[in-house]
N, CA, C and O atoms as a Tripos MOL2 file, in Angstrom:
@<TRIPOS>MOLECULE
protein
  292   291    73     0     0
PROTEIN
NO_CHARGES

@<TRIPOS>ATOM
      1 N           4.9950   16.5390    9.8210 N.3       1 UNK1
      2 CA          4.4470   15.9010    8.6360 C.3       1 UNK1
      3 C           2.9250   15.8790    8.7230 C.2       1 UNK1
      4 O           2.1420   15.7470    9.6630 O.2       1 UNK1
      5 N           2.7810   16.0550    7.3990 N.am      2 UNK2
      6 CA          0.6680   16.0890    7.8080 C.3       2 UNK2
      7 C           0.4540   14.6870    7.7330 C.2       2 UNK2
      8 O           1.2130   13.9070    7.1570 O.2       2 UNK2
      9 N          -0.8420   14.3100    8.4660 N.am      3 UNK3
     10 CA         -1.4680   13.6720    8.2420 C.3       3 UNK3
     11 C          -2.7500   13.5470    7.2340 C.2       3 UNK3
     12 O          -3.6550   14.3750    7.3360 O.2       3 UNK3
     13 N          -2.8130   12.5780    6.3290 N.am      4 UNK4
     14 CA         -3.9370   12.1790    5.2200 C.3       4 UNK4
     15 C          -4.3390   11.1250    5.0950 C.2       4 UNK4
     16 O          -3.8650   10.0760    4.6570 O.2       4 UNK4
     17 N          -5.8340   11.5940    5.7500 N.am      5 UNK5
     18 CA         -6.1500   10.3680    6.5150 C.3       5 UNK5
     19 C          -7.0850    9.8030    5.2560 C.2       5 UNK5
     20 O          -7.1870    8.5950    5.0460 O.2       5 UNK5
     21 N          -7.8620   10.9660    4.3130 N.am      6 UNK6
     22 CA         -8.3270   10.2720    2.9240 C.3       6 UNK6
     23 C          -7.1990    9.6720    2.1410 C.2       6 UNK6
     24 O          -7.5430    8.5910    1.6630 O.2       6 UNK6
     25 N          -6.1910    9.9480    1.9020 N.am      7 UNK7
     26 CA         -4.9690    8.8870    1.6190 C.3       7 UNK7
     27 C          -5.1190    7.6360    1.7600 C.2       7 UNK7
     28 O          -5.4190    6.6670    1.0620 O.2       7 UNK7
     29 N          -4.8070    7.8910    2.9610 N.am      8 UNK8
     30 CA         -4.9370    6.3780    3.5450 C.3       8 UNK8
     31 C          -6.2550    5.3780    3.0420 C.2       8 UNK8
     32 O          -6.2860    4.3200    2.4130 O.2       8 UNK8
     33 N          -7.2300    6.1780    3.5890 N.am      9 UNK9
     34 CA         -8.4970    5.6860    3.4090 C.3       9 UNK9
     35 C          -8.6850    4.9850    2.1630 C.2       9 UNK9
     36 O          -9.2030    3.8740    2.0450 O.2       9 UNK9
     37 N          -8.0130    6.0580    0.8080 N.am     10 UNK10
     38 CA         -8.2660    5.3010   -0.2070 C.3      10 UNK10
     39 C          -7.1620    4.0490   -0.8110 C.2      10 UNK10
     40 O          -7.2360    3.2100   -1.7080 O.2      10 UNK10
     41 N          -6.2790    4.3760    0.0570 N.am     11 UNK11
     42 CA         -5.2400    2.8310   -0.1610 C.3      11 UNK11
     43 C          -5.4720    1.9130    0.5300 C.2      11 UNK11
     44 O          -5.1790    0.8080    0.0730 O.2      11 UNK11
     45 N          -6.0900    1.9900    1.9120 N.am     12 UNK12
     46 CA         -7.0260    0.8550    2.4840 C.3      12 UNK12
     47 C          -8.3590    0.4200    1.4420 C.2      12 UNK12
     48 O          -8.8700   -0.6370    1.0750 O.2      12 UNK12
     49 N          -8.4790    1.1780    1.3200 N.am     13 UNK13
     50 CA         -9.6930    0.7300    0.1170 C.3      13 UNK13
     51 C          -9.4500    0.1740   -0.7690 C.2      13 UNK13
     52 O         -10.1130   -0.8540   -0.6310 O.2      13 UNK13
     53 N          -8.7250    0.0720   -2.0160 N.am     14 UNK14
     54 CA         -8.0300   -0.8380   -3.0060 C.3      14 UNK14
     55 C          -7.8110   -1.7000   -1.8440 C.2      14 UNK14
     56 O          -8.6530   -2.5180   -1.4720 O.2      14 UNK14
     57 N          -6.7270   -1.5260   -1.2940 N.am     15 UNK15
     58 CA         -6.3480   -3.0120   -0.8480 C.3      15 UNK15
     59 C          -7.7410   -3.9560   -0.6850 C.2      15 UNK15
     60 O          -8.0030   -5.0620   -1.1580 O.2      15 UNK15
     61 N          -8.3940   -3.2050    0.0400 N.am     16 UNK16
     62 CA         -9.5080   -4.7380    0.5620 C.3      16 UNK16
     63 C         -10.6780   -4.6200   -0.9140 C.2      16 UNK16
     64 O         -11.7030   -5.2670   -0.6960 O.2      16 UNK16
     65 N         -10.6710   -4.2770   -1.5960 N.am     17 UNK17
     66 CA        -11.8660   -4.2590   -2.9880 C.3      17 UNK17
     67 C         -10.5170   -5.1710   -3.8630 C.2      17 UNK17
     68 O         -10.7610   -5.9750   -4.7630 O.2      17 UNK17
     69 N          -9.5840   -4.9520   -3.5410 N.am     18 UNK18
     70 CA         -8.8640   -5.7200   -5.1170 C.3      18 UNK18
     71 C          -7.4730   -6.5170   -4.1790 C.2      18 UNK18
     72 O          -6.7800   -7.0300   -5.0570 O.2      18 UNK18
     73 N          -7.1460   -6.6630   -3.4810 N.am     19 UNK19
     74 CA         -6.5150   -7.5200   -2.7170 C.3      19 UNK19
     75 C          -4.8730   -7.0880   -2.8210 C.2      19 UNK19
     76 O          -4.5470   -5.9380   -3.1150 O.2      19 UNK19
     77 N          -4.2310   -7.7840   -2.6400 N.am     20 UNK20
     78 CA         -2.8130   -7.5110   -2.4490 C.3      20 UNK20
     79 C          -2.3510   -6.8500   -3.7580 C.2      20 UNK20
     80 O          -2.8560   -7.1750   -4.8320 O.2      20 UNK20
     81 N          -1.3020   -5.8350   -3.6510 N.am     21 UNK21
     82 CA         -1.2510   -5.2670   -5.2260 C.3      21 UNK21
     83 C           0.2690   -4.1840   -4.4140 C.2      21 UNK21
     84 O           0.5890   -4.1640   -3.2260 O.2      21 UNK21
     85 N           1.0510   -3.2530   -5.8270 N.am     22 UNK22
     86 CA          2.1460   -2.7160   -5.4830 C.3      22 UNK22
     87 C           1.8960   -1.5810   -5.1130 C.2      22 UNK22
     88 O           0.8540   -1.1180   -5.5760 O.2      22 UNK22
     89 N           2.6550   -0.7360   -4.2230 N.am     23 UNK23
     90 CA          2.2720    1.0370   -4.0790 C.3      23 UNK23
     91 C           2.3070    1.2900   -5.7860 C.2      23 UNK23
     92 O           1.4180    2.0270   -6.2120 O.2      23 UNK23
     93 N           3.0520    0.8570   -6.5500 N.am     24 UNK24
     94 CA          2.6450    1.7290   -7.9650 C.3      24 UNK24
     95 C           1.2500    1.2100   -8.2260 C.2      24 UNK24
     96 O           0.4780    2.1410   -7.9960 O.2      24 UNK24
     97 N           0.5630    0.0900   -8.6220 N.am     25 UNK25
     98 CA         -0.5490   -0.4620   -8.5890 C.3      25 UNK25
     99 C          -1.4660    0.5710   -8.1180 C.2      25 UNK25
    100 O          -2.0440    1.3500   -8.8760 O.2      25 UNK25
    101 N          -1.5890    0.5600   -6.7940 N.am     26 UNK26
    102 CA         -2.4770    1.4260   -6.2570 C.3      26 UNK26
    103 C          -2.2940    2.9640   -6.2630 C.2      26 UNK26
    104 O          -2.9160    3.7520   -5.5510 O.2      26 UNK26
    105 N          -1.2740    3.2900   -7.2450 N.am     27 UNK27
    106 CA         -1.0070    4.7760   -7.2800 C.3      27 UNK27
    107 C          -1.4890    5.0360   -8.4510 C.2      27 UNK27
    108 O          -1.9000    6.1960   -8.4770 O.2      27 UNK27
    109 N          -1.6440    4.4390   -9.5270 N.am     28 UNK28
    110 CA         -2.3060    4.1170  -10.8430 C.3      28 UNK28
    111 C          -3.6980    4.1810  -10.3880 C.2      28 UNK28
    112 O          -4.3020    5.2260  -10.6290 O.2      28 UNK28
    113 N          -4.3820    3.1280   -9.6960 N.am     29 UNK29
    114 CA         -5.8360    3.6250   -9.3750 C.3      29 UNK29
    115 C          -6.2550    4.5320   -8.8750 C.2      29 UNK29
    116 O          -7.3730    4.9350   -9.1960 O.2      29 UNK29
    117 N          -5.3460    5.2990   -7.7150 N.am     30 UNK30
    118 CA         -5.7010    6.8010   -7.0020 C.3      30 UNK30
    119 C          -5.4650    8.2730   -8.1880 C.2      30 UNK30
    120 O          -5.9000    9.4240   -8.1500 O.2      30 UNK30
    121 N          -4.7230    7.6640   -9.0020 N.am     31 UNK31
    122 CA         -3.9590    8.8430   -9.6250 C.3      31 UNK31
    123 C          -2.7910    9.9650   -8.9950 C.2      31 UNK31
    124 O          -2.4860   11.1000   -9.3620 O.2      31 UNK31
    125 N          -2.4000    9.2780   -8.1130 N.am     32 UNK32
    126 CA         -1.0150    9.9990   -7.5030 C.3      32 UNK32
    127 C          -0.0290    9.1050   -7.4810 C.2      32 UNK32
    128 O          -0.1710    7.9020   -7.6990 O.2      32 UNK32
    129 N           1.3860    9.8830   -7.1170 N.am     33 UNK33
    130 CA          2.7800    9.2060   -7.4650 C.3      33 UNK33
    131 C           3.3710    7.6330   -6.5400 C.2      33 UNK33
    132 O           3.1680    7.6170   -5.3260 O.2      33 UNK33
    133 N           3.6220    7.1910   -6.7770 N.am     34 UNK34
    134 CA          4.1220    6.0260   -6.2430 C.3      34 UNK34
    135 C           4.8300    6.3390   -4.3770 C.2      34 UNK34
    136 O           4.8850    5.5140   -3.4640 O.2      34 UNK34
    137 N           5.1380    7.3700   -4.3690 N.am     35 UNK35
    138 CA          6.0890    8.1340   -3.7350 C.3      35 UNK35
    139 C           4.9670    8.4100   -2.4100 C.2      35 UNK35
    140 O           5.2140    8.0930   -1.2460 O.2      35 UNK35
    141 N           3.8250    9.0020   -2.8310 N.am     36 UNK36
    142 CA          2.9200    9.3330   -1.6790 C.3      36 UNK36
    143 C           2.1940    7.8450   -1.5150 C.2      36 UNK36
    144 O           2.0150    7.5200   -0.3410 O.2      36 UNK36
    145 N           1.8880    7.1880   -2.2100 N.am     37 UNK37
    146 CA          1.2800    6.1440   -2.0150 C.3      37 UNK37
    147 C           1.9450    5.1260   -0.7080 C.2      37 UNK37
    148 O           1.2770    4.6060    0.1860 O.2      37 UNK37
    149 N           3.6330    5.0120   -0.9190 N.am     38 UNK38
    150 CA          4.4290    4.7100   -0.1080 C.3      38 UNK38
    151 C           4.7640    4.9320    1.2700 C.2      38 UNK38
    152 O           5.1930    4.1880    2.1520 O.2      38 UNK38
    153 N           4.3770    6.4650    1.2160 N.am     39 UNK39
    154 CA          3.9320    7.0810    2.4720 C.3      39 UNK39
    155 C           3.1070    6.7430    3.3570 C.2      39 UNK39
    156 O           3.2920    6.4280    4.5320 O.2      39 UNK39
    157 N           1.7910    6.8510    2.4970 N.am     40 UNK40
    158 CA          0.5620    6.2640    3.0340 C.3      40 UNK40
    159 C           0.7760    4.6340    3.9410 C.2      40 UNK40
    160 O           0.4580    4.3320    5.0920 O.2      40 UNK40
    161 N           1.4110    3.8690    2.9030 N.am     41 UNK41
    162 CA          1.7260    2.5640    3.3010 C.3      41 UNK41
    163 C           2.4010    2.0570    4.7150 C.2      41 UNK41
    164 O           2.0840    1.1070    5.4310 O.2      41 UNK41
    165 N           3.3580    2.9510    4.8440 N.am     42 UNK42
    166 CA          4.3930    3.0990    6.1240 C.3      42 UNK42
    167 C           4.0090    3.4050    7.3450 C.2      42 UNK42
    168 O           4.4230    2.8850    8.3810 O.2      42 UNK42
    169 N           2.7640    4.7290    7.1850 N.am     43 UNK43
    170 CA          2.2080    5.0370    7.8680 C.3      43 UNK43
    171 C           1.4460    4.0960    8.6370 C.2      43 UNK43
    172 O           1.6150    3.9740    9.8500 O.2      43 UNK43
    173 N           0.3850    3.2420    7.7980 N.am     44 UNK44
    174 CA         -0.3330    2.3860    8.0870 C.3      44 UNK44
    175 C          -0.1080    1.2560    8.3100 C.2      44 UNK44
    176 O          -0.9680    0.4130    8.5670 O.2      44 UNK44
    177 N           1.3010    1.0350    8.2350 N.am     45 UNK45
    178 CA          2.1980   -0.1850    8.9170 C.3      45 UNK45
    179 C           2.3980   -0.1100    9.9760 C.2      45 UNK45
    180 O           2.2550   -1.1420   10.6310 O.2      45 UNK45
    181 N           2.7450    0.9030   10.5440 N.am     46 UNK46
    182 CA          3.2770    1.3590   11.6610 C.3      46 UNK46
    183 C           2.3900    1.3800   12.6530 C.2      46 UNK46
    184 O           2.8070    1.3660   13.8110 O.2      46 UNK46
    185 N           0.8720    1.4190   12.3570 N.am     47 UNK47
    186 CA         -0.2030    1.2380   13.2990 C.3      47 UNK47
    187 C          -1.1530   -0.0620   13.0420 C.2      47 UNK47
    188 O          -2.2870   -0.3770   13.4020 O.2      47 UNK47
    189 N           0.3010   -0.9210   11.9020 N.am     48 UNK48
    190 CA         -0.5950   -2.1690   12.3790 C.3      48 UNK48
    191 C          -1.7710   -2.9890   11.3220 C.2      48 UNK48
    192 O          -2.3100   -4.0960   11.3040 O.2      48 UNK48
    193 N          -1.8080   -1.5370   10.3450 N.am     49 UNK49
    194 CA         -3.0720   -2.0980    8.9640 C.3      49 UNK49
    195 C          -2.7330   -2.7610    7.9940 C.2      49 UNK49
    196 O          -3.5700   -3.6220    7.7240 O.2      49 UNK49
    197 N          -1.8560   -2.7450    7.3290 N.am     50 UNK50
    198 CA         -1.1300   -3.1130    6.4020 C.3      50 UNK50
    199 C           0.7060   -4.1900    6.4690 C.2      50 UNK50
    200 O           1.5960   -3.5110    6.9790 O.2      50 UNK50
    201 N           0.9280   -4.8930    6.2480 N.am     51 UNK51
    202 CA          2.2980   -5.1050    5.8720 C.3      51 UNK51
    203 C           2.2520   -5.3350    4.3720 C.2      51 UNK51
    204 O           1.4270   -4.9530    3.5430 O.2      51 UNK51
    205 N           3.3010   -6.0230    4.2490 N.am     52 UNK52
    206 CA          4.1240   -6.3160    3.0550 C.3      52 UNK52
    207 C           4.8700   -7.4960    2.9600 C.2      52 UNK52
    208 O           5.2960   -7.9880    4.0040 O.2      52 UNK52
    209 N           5.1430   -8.1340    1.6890 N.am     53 UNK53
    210 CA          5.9370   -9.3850    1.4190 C.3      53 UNK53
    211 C           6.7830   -8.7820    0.3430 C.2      53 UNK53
    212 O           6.1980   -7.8400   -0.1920 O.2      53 UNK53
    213 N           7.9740   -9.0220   -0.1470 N.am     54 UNK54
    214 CA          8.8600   -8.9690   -1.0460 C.3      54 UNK54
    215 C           8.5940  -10.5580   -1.8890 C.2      54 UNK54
    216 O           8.8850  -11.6840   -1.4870 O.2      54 UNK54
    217 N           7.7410  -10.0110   -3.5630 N.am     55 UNK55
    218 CA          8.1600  -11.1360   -4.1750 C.3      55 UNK55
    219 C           9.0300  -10.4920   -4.7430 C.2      55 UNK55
    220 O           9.1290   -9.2720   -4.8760 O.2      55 UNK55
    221 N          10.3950  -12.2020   -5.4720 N.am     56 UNK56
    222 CA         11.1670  -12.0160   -6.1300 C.3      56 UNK56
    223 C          10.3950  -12.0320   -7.6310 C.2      56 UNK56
    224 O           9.3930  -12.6530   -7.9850 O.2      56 UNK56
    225 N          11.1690  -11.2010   -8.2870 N.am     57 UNK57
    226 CA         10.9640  -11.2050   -9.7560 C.3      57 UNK57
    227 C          12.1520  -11.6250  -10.5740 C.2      57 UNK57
    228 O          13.3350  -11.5210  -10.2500 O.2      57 UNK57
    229 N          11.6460  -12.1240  -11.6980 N.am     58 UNK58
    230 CA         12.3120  -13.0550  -12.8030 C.3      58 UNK58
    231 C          14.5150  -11.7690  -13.0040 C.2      58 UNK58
    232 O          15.6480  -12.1540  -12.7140 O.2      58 UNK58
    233 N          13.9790  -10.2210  -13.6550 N.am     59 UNK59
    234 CA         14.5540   -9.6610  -12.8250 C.3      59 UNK59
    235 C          14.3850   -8.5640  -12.2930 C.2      59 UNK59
    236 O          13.2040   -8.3080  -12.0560 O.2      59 UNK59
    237 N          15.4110   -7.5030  -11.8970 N.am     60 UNK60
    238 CA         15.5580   -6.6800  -10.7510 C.3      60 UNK60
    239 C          15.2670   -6.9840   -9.6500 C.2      60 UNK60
    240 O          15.5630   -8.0890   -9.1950 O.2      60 UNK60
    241 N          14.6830   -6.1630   -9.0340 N.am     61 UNK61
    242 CA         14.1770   -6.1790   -7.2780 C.3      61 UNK61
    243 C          13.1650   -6.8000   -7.5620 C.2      61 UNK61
    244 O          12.3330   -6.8200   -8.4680 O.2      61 UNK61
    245 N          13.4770   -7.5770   -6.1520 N.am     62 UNK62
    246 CA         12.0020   -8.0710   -5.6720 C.3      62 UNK62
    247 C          10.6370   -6.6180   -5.6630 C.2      62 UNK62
    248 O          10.8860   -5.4140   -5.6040 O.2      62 UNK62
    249 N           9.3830   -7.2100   -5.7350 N.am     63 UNK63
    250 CA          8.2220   -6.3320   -5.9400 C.3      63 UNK63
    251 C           7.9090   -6.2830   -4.5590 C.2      63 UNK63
    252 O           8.0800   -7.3870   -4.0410 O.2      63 UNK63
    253 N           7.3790   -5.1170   -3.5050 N.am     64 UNK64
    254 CA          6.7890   -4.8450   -2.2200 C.3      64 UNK64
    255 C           5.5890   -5.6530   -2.6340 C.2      64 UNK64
    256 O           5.1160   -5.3910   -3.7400 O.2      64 UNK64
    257 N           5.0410   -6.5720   -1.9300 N.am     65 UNK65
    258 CA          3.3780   -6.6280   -2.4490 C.3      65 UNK65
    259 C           2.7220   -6.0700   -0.9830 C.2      65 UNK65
    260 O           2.9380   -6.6230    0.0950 O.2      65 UNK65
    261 N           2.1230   -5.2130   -1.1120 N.am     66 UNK66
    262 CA          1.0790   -4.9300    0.0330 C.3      66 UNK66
    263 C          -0.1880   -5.8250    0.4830 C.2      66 UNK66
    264 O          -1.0260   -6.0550   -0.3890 O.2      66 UNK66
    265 N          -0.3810   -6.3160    1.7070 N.am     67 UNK67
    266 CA         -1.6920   -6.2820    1.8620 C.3      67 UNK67
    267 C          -2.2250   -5.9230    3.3860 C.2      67 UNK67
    268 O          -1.5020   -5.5090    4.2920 O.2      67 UNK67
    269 N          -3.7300   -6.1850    3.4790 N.am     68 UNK68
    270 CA         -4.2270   -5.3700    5.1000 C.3      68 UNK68
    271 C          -3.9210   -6.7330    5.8290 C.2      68 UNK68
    272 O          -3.8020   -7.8690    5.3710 O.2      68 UNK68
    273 N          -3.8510   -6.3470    6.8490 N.am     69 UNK69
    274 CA         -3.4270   -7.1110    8.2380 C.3      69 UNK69
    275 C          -4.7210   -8.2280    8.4750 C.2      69 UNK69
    276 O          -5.3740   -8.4620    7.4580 O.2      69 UNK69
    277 N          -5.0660   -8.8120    9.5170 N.am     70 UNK70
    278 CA         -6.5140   -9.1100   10.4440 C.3      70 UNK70
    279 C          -6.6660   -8.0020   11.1660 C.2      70 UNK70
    280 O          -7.8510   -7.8200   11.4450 O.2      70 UNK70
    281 N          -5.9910   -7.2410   11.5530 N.am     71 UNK71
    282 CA         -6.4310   -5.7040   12.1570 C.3      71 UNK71
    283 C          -7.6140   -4.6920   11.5170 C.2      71 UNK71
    284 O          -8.7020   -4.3530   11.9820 O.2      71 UNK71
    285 N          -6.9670   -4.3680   10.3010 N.am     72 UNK72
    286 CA         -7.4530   -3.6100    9.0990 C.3      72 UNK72
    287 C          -8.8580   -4.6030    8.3340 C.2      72 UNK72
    288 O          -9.6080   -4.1560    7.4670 O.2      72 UNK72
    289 N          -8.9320   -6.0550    8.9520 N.am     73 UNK73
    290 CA        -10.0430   -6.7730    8.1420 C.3      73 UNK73
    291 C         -11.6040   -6.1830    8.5630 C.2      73 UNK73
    292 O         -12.6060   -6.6430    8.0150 O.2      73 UNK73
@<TRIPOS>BOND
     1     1     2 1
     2     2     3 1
     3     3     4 2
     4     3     5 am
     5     5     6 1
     6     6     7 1
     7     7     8 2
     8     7     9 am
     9     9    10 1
    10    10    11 1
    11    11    12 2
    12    11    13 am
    13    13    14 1
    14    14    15 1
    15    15    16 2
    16    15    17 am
    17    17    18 1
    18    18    19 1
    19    19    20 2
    20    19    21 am
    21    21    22 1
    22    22    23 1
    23    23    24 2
    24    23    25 am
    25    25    26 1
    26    26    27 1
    27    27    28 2
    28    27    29 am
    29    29    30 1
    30    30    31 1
    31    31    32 2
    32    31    33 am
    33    33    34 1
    34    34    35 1
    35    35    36 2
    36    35    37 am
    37    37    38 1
    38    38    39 1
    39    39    40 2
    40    39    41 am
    41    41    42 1
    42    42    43 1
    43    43    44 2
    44    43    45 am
    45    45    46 1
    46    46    47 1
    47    47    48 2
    48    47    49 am
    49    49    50 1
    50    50    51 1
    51    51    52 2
    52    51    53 am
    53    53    54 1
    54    54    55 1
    55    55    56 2
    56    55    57 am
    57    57    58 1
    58    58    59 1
    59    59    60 2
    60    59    61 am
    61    61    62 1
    62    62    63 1
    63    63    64 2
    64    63    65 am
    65    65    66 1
    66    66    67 1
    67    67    68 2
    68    67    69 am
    69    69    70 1
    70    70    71 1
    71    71    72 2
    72    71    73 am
    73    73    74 1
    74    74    75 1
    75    75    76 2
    76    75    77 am
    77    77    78 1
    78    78    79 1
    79    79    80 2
    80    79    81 am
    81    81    82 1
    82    82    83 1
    83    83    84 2
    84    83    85 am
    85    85    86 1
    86    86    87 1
    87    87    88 2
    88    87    89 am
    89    89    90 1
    90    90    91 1
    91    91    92 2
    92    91    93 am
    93    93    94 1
    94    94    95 1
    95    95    96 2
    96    95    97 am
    97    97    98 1
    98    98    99 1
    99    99   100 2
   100    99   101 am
   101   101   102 1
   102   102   103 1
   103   103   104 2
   104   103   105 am
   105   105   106 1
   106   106   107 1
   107   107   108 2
   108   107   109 am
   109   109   110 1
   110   110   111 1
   111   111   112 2
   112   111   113 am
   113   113   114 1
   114   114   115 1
   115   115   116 2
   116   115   117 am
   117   117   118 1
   118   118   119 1
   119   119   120 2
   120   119   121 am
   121   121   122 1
   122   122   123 1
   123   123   124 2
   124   123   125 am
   125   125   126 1
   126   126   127 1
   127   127   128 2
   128   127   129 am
   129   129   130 1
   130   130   131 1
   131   131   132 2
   132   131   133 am
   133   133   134 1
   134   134   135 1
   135   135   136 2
   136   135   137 am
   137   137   138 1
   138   138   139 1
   139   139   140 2
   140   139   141 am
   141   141   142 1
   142   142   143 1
   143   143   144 2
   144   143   145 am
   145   145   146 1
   146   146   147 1
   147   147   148 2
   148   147   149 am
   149   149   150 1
   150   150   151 1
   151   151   152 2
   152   151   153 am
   153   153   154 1
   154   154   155 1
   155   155   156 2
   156   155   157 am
   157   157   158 1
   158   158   159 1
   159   159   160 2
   160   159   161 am
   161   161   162 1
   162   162   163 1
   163   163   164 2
   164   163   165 am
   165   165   166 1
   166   166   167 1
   167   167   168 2
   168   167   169 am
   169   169   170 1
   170   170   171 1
   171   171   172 2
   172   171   173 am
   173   173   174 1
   174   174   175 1
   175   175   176 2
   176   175   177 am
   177   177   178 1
   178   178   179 1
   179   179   180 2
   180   179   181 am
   181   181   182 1
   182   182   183 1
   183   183   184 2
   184   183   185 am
   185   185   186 1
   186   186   187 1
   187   187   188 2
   188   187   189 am
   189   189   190 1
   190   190   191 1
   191   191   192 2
   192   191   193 am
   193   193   194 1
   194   194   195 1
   195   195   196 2
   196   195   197 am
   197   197   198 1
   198   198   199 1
   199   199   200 2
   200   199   201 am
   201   201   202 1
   202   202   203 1
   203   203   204 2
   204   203   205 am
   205   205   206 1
   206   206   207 1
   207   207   208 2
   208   207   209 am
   209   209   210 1
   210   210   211 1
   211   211   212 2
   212   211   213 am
   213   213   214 1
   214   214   215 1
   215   215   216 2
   216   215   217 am
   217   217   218 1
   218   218   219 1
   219   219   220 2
   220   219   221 am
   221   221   222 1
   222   222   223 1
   223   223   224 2
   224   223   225 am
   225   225   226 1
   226   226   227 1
   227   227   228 2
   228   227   229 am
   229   229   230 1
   230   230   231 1
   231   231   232 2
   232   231   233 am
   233   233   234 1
   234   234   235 1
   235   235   236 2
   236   235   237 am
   237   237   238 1
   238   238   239 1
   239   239   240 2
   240   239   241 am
   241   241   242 1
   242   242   243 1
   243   243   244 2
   244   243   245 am
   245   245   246 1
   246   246   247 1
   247   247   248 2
   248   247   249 am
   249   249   250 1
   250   250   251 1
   251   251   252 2
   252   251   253 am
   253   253   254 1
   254   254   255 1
   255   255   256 2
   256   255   257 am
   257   257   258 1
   258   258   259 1
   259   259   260 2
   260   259   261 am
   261   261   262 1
   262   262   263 1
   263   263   264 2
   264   263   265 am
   265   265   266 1
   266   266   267 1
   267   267   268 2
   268   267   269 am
   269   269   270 1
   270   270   271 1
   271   271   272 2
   272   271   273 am
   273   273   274 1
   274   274   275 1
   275   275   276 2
   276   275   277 am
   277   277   278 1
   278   278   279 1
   279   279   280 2
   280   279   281 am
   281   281   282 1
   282   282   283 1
   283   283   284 2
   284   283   285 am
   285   285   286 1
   286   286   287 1
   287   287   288 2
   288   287   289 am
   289   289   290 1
   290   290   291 1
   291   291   292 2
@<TRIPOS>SUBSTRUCTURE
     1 UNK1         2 RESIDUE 1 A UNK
     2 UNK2         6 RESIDUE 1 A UNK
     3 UNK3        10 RESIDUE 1 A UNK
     4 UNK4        14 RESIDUE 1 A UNK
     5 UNK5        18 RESIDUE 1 A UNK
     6 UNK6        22 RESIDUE 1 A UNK
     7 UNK7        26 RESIDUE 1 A UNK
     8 UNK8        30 RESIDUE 1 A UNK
     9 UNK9        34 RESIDUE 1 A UNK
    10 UNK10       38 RESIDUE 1 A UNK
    11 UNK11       42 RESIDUE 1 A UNK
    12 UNK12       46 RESIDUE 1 A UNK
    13 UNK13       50 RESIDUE 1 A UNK
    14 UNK14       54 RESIDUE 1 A UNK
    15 UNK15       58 RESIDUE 1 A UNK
    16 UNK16       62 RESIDUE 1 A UNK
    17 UNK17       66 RESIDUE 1 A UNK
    18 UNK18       70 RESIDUE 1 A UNK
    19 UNK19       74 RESIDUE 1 A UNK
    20 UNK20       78 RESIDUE 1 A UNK
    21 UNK21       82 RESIDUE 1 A UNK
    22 UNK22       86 RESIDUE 1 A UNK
    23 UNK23       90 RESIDUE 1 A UNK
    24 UNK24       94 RESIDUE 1 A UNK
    25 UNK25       98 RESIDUE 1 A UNK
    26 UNK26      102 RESIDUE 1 A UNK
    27 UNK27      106 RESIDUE 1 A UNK
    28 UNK28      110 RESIDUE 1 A UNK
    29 UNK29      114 RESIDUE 1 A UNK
    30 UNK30      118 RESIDUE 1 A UNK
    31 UNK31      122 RESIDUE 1 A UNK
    32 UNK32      126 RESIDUE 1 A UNK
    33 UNK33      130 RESIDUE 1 A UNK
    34 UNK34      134 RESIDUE 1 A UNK
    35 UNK35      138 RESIDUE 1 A UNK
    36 UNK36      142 RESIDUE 1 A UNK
    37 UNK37      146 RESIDUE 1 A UNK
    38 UNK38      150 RESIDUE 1 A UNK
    39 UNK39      154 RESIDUE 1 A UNK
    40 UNK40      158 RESIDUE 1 A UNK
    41 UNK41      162 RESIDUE 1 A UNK
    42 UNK42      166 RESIDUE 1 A UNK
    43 UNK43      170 RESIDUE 1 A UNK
    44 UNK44      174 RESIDUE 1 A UNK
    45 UNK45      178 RESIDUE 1 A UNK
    46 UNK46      182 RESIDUE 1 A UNK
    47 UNK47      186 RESIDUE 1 A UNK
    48 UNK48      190 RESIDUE 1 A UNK
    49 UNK49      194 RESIDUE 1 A UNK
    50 UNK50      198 RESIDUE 1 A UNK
    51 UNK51      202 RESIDUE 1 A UNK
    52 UNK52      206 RESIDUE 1 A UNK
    53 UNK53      210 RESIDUE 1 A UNK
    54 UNK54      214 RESIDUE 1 A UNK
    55 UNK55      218 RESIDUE 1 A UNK
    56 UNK56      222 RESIDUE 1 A UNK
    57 UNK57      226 RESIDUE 1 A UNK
    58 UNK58      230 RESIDUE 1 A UNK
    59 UNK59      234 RESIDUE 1 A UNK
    60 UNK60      238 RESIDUE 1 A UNK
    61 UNK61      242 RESIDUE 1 A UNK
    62 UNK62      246 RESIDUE 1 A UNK
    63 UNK63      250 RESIDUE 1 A UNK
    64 UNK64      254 RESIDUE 1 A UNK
    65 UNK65      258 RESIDUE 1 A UNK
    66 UNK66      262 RESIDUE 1 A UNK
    67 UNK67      266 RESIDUE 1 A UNK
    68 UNK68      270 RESIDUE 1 A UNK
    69 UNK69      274 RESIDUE 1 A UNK
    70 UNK70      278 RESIDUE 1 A UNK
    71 UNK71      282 RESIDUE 1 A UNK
    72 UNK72      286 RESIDUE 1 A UNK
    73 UNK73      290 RESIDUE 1 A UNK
């Protein structure tokens, strides 16, 4: 799998300029699919920058909300 590390870079970036928000959220500001954005996210979980909270919504699924760690601060 490649690594994209401007990816990342720019979903670390929203996150800390506009604060907690959804991979679609921030796939809307990058202009790519929800799908890579998600990627990005996992990635950067996995080393620690980012987690996530599940809010519930009124309905369907709960929403992923992303935000950066104290690592990533």
């Amino acid at each position: 799998m490649k690594h994209d590390s401007s990816g990342e870079e720019g979903v670390l970036y929203h996150l800390k300029t506009r604060g907690p928000q959804t991979a679609a959220q921030i796939a809307r500001r990058l202009s790519v699919t929800p799908m890579a954005v998600r990627q990005h996210l996992y990635r950067l979980k996995d080393v620690g920058l980012v987690a996530f909270s599940d809010e519930r919504r009124k309905v369907g699924r709960p929403a992923r909300i992303w935000k950066l760690t104290s690592q990533a601060a």
